[in-house]
C-alpha distance (Angstrom), angle and dihedral (degrees) to the residues before:
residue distance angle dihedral
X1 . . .
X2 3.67 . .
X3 3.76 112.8 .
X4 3.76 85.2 -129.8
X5 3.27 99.7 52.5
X6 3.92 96.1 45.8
X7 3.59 124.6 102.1
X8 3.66 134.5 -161.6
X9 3.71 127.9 -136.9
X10 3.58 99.3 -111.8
X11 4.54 88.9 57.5
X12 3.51 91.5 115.9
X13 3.96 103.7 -155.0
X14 3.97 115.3 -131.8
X15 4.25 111.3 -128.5
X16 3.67 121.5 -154.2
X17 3.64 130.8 -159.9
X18 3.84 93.2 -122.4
X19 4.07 110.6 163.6
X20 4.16 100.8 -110.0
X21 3.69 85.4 -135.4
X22 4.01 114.3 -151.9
X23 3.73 107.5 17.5
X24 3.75 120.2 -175.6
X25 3.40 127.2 -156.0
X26 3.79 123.2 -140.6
X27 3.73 131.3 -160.0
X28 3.48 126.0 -113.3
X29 3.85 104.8 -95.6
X30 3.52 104.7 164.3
X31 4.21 124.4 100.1
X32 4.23 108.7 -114.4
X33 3.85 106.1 -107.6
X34 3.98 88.2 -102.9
X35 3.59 84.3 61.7
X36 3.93 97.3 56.8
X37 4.07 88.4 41.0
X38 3.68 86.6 55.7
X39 3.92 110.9 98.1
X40 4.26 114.8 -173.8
X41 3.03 117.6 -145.6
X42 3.92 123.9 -91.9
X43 3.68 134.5 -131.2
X44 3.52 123.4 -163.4
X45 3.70 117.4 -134.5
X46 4.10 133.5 175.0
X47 3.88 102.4 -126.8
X48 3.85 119.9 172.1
X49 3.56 107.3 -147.5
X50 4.42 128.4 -169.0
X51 4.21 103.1 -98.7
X52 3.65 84.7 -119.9
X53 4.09 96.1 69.9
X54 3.72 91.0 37.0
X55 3.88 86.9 52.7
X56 3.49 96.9 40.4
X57 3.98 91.2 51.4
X58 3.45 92.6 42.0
X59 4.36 92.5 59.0
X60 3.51 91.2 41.3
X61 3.85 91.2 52.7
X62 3.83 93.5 45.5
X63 4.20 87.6 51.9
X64 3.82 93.3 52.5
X65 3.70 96.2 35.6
X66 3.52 106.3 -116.8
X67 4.20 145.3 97.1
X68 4.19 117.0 -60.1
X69 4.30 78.9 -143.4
X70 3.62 88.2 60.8
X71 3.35 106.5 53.0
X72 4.06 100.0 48.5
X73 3.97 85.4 38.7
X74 4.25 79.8 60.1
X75 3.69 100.7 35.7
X76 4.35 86.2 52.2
X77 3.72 81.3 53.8
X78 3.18 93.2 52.3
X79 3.75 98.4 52.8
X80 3.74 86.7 47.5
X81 3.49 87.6 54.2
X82 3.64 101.6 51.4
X83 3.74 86.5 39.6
X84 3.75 95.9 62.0
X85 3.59 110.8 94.0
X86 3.53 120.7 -170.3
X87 4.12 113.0 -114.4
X88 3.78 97.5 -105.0
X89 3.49 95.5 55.4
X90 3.63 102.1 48.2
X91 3.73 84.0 56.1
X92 3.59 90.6 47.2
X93 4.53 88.8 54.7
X94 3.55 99.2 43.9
């Protein structure tokens, strides 16, 4: 670290009252902590899928560092998800 650049503990740092200007709020995207903890339950299934998803999958898993199984097991819940309509609004599209 550059000596100029270093501070010490005791550099007190001065605080204005400067207006923040635009401030924009965002909404609360993240799942609750019981939500991560929760694990559904699994169902194991024989699925033949084309060498080019399973390869695909496979080299995206190994560049974010985790299981090819994982990620289409999340992007099928996903498409479940988005699928999922709540009862008044199917009736509403039909």
């Amino acid at each position: 670290m550059n000596v100029k650049t270093q501070r010490s503990a005791r550099t007190k740092i001065a605080y204005t009252d400067e207006p923040l200007g635009e401030v924009q709020l965002i909404p609360d995207f993240l799942p609750s902590p019981a939500e991560l903890a929760f694990r559904e339950e699994g169902v194991k299934v024989t699925l033949a899928l084309s060498k080019k998803s399973v390869d695909f999958f496979k080299s995206e898993a190994s560049k974010h560092h985790t299981q090819y199984q994982r990620m289409i097991r999340k992007l099928l819940d996903s498409y479940v998800d988005a699928q999922a309509v709540a009862p008044s609004e199917k009736r509403r599209t039909r």
